[in-house]
Each structure stands twice: as C-alpha cells, then as structure tokens.
C-alpha positions as CSV (number, residue, x, y, z in Angstrom):
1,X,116.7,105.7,109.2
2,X,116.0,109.1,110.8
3,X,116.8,110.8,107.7
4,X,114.6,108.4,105.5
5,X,111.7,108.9,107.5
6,X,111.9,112.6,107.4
7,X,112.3,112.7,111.2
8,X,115.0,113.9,113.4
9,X,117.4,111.8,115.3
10,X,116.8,113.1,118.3
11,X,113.0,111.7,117.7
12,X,113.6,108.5,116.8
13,X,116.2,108.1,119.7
14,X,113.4,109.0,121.7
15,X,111.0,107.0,120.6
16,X,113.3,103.9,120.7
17,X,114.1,104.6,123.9
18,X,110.0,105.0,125.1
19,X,110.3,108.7,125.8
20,X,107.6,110.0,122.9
21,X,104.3,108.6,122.8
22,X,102.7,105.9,120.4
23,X,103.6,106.7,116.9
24,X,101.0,107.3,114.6
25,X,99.4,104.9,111.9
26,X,101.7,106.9,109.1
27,X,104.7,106.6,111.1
28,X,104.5,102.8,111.8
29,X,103.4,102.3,107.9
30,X,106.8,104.3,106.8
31,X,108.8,102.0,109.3
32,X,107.2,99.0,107.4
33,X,108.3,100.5,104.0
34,X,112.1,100.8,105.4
35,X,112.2,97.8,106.6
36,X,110.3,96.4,103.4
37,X,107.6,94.5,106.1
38,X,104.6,93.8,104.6
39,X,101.8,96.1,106.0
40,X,99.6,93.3,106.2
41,X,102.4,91.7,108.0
42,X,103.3,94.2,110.1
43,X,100.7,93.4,113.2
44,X,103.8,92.5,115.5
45,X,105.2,96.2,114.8
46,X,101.7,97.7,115.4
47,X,100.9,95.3,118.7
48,X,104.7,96.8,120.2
49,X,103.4,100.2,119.2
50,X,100.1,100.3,120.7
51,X,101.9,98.8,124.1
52,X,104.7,101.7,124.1
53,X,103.5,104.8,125.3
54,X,105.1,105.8,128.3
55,X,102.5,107.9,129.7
56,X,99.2,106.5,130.3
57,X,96.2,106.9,132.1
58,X,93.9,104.3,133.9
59,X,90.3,104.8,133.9
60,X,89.0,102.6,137.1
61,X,85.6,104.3,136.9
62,X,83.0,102.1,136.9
63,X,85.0,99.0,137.9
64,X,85.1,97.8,141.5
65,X,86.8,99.8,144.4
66,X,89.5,97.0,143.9
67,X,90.8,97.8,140.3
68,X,91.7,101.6,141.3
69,X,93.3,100.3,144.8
70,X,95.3,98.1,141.9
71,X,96.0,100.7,139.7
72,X,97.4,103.2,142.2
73,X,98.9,101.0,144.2
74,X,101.1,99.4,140.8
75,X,101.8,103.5,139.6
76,X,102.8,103.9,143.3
77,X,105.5,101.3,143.3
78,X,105.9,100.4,139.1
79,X,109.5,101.9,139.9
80,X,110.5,99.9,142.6
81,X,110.0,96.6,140.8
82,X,112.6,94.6,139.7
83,X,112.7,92.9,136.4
84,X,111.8,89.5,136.8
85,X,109.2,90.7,138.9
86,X,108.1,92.7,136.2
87,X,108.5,89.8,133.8
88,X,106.4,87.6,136.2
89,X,103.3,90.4,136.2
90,X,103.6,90.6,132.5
91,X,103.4,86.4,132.1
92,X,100.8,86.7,134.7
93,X,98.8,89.3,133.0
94,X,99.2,88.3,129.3
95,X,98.3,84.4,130.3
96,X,94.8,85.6,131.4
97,X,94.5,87.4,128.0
C-alpha cells in the first residue's frame, strides 16, 4: 500500500498507529482510489481522519471558567484512563452530539 501511495512504510505505520497528524485531503482521496471507495462514499474515511490527530490543542477562550478547568483537567489525567472509561466519555460525548 505504502508503495502505491508513493509514501514510505515507516509513514504509513505511523499514521496507522496515530503517531503523524491528520492526513491531508490528497492523501485520504488516494486511500479511496486503493481501496476503490467511492469519494462520494468515502465520508466514514474522512470523519476517522479528521478525529485522528494525536496532538491537539483546545481553545477554552471565551467559554466559561468551567470548560478550561475540563480541558486541563481531562489532558491532566487522559493517560490514566482506562478503556471502558474512555468508551463511556466517548458514548457520553457523542450522544449529546
């Protein structure tokens, strides 16, 4: 795949793995053409590609003091969660949506 994408290995291993950022809009269309997915039909691909970046930064200002307590308390302790509790914040968070 690597090699039909024009990329390196080591790239794609770590953008599998959620160590690169987002790819870009030409990346995600070339996945589509390797996989034969329809662009059009490709919004799942783009939804799990706009939630991957590993690295992120949360803009609080202008919200209430509460939303930055949130957001620094969750990037204090993210890495001590387990993963149903994780699973529990994301059906939590995505059933508001």
């Amino acid at each position: 795949m690597a090699k039909s994408l024009e990329v390196s290995v080591a790239y794609l291993s770590a953008l599998e793995h959620g160590n690169r950022g987002r790819p870009s809009p030409v990346m995600l269309f070339q996945i589509c053409q390797h996989f034969n997915i329809i662009w059009d039909g490709g919004d799942e691909l783009k939804n799990l590609a706009r939630l991957s970046a590993p690295l992120m930064v949360v803009d609080t200002s202008g919200l209430m003091p509460g939303a930055t307590e949130l957001a620094n308390l969750f990037a204090d302790h993210i890495g001590t969660l387990t993963e149903n509790k994780i699973i529990s914040v994301l059906d939590h968070l995505t059933l508001k949506i």
